[in-house]
C-alpha positions in Angstrom: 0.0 0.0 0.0 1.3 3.3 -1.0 0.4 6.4 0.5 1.7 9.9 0.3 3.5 11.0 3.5 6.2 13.5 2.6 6.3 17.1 0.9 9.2 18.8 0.1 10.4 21.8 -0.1 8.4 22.2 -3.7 5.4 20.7 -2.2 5.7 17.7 -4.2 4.2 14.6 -2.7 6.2 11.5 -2.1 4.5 8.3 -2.2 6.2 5.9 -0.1 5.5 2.5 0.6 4.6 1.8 4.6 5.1 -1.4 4.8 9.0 -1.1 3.6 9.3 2.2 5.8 8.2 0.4 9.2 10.2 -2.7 8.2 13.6 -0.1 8.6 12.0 1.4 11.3 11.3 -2.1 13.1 14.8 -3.6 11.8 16.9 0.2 13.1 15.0 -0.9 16.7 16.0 -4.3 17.1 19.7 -3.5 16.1 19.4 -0.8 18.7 18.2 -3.5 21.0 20.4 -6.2 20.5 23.2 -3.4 20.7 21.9 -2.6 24.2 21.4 -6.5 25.1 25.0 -7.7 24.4 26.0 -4.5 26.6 23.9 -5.8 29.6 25.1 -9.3 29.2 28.4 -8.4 29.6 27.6 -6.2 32.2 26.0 -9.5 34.3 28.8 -11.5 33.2 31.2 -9.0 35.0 28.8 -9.0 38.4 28.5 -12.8 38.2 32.7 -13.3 37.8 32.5 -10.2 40.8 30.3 -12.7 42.6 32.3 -16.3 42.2 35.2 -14.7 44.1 32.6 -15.3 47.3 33.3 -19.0 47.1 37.1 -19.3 46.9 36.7 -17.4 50.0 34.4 -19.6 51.5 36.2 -22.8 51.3 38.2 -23.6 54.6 41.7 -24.1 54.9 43.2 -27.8 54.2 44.2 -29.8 56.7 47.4 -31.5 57.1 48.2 -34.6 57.8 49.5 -33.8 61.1 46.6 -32.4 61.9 44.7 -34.8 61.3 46.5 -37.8 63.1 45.9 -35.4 65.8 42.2 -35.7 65.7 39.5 -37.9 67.1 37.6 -40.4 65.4 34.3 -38.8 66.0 36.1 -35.0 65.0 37.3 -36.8 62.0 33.9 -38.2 61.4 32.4 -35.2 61.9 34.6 -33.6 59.3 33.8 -36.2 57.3 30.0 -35.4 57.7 30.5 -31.5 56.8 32.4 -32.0 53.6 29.4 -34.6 52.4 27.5 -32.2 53.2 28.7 -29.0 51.5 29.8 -31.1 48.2 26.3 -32.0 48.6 25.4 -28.6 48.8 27.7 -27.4 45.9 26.4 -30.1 43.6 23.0 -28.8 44.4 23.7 -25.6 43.7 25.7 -26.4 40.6 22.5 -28.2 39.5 20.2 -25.5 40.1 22.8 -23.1 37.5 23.1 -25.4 34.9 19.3 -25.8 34.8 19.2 -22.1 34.8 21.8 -21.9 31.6 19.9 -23.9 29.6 16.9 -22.0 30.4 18.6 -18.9 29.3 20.1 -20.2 26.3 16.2 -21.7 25.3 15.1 -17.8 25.9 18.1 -16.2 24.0 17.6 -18.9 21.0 13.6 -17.5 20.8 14.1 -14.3 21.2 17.3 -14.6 18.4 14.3 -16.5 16.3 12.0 -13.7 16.9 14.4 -10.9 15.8 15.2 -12.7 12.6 11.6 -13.0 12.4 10.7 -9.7 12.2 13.4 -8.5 10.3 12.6 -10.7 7.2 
């Protein structure tokens, strides 16, 4: 469909097509977004390397050998029981991310469908 939507300076009427002029329109946004939403991604990638350094500081010192010939059977169980535990814990939580990447990856591979869907 064409309709007239510029004058010039002569007050000659351009006929342009508006399906073809809101395509460019549509396809300048979503450059503009994806320009903005590779900028924020890095910018959560840099928070989320910020907030790893939390769990080298977490892990407890090792023990040496010495030190542990020194200890107890039931303190050596019990530090037996709180490293199950906290692998248990990590593996968990490892779980829980990895479930979470691949749902991000599913919502980045629509949304990349999507844009290519409205450019075209």
């Amino acid at each position: 469909m064409c309709i007239p939507v510029r004058r010039d300076k002569y007050n000659c009427t351009f006929f342009v097509d508006y399906a073809e002029e809101k395509r460019q329109v549509l396809e300048e946004e979503t450059k503009m977004m994806l320009t903005k939403a590779k900028q924020a991604a890095r910018m959560q990638m840099e928070i989320e390397k910020i907030n790893t350094n939390r769990f080298t500081t977490a892990i407890p010192p090792k023990a040496s050998r010495l030190q542990l010939s020194k200890m107890t059977r039931r303190q050596l169980i019990e530090l037996s029981e709180k490293i199950s535990k906290r692998i248990n814990e990590e593996n968990a939580e490892l779980m829980r991310l990895l479930v979470e990447k691949d749902s991000l990856y599913m919502q980045q591979d629509s949304m990349l469908v999507d844009i290519e869907d409205m450019i075209q």
